[in-house]
N, C-alpha and C positions, 0 to 999 in steps of 0.2 A: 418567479421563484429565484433566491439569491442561492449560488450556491459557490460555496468556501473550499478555496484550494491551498491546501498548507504542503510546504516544502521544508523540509529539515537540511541544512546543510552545513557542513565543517570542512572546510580547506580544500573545496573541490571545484576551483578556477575554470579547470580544462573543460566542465560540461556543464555547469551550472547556466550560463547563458544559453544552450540548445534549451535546458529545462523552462526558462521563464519565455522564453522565443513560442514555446508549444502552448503553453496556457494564455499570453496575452495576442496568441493568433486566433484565438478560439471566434467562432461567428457568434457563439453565443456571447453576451457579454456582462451579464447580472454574475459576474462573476466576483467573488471577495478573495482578493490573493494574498496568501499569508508568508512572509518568509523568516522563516527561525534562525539564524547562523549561530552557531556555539562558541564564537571567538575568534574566525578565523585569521590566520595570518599570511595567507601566500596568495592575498590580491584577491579572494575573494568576495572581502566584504568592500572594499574599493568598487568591485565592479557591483554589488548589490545597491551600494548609497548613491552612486550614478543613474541606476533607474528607480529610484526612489520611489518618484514622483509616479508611478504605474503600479506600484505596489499597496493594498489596501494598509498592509501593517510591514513591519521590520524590526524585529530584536535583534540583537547582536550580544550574547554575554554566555557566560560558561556553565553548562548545564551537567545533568548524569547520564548523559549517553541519548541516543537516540528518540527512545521512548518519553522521557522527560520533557525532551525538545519537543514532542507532537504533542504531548499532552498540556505542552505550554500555547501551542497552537489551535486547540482546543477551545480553550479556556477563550482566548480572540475571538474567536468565530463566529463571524456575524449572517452566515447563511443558514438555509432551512436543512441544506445538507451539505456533508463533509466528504471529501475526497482528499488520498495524501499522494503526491507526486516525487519520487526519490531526486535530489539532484544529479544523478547521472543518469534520466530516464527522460521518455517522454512520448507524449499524445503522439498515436500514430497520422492522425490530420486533424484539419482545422472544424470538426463537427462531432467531438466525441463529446462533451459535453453539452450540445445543445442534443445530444441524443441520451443521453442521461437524465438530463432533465427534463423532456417529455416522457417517458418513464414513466418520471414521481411524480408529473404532473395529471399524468392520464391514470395513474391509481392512488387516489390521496391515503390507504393504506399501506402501500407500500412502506419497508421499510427501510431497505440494502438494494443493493444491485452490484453486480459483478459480473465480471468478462473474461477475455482471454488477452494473453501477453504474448511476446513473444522478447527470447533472450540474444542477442546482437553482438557483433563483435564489439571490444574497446572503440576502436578505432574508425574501421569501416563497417558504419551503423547498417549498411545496406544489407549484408553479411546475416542473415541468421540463423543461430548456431543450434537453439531450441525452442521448439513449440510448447506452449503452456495452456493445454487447453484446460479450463477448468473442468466444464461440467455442471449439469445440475444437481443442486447440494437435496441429499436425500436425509433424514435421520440417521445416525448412524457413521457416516463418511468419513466425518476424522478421526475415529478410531482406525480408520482402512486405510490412513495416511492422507487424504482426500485435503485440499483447502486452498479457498478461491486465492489469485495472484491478489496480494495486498493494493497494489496502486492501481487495480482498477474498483475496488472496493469502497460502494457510495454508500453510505447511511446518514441516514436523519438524525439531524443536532439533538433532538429530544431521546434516541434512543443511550446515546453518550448520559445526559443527563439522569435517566432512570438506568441504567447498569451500568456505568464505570468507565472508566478510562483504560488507559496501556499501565499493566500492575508492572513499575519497576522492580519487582525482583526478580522479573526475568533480563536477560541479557541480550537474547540473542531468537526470542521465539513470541514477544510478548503482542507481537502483531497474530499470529497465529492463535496467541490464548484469546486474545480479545473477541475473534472472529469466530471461534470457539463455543465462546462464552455467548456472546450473542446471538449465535444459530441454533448452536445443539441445546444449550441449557435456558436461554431465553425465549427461544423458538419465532427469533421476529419473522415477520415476512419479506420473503427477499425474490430477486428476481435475477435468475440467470439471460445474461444478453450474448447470445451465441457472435459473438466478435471479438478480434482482435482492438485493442484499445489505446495499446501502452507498447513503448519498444522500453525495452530494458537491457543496459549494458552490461554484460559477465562481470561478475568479481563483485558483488555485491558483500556484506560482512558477515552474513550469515552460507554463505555456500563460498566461500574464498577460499576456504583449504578445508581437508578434510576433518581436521580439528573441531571447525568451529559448526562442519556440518554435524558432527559425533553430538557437540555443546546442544546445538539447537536442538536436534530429536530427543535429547535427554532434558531439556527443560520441556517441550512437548509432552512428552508423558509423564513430568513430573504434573503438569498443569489439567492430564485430564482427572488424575488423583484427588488434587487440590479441587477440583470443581466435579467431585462427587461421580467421574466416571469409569468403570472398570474397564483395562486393554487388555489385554493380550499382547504381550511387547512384540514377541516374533512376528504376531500376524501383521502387525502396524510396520515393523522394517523393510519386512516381505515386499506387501504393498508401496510400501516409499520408492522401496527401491525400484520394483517392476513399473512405477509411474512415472520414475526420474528417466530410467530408458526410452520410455515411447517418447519423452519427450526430445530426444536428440531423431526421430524417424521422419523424416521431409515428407511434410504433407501438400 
């Protein structure tokens, strides 16, 4: 089983090399590396066309934003299943996808799988600031604010093909409708893998100031709307927020 790891990145030098170090250290190796840059210019794409030659694909040119860029990565994608790795992120060790991929292999229904994250200093990656545990996704759950950590979110190339991509007219949440879109109202078969998977550094663009966290929860329930689902706004904030706490509590 081939499976596809796309990386979206724009002018982020200082961690991009940890990112591609975690995926081509993997034991498993049916791996299809995909890496998007959107232009960069501060020696990132320098240091991407240097490893070139370990990378399955490589664009470099100017996209609309995030979503665009994975949705271009997509479209590449030469494995059975898809996985996205942020450039300032990365595999907690060297066997999280060959545990992914015995999974899909060991239920050829299967159709997702997701895990737990955990969020890390800038700097001192050792440092962790918040626990992300997911959870098992039940019906119902992201209306409770509920929704798996996107990078460690695997689904199958064919489920992309029958319901859609990242809808660019969100900005800041379109990872969230997707996953959304696919659980609650697709109803694929998914598999929660009670583990940590992914370190993920603070400051990402959608929780980097309070602003853009207000943006994202409002395109959230603009998108349960759009896809045919009634919230209850307060009850969904409620929940975000008493889920955002537990996650600062050391476990």
């Amino acid at each position: 089983m081939k499976i596809s790891i796309i990386t979206v990145v724009w002018n982020n030098v200082k961690t991009i090399k940890d990112t591609i170090d975690s995926v081509l250290s993997q034991t498993y190796k049916n791996i299809d590396y995909i890496v998007i840059d959107g232009g960069s210019t501060d020696g990132t794409l320098s240091l991407l066309e240097s490893r070139r030659d370990q990378l399955s694909a490589l664009v470099s040119e100017p996209d609309e934003g995030i979503y665009d860029a994975m949705n271009k990565g997509i479209k590449l994608a030469k494995g059975d299943v898809i996985g996205f790795l942020n450039s300032d992120d990365f595999y907690l060790n060297d066997k999280v996808i060959s545990k992914v991929a015995s999974e899909f292999e060991r239920d050829i229904f299967l159709d997702a799988s997701y895990a737990n994250l955990v969020y890390v200093d800038q700097t001192n990656t050792s440092k962790i600031i918040r626990y992300f545990k997911t959870g098992e996704f039940k019906q119902g759950l992201f209306l409770k604010g509920w929704c798996p950590a996107h990078p460690t979110f695997f689904v199958r190339k064919s489920v992309y093909e029958r319901n859609g991509n990242f809808d660019l007219n969100y900005h800041f949440a379109s990872d969230v409708e997707l996953m959304m879109r696919f659980l609650e109202i697709h109803k694929i078969k998914s598999l929660y893998i009670p583990e940590v998977m992914v370190k993920m550094r603070m400051g990402g663009v959608s929780n980097r100031n309070l602003k853009n966290i207000w943006l994202a929860n409002k395109e959230i329930i603009n998108s349960f709307h759009k896809n045919g689902l009634q919230v209850n706004s307060i009850i969904f904030f409620i929940c975000k927020i008493i889920s955002r706490l537990k996650q600062y509590i050391k476990k």
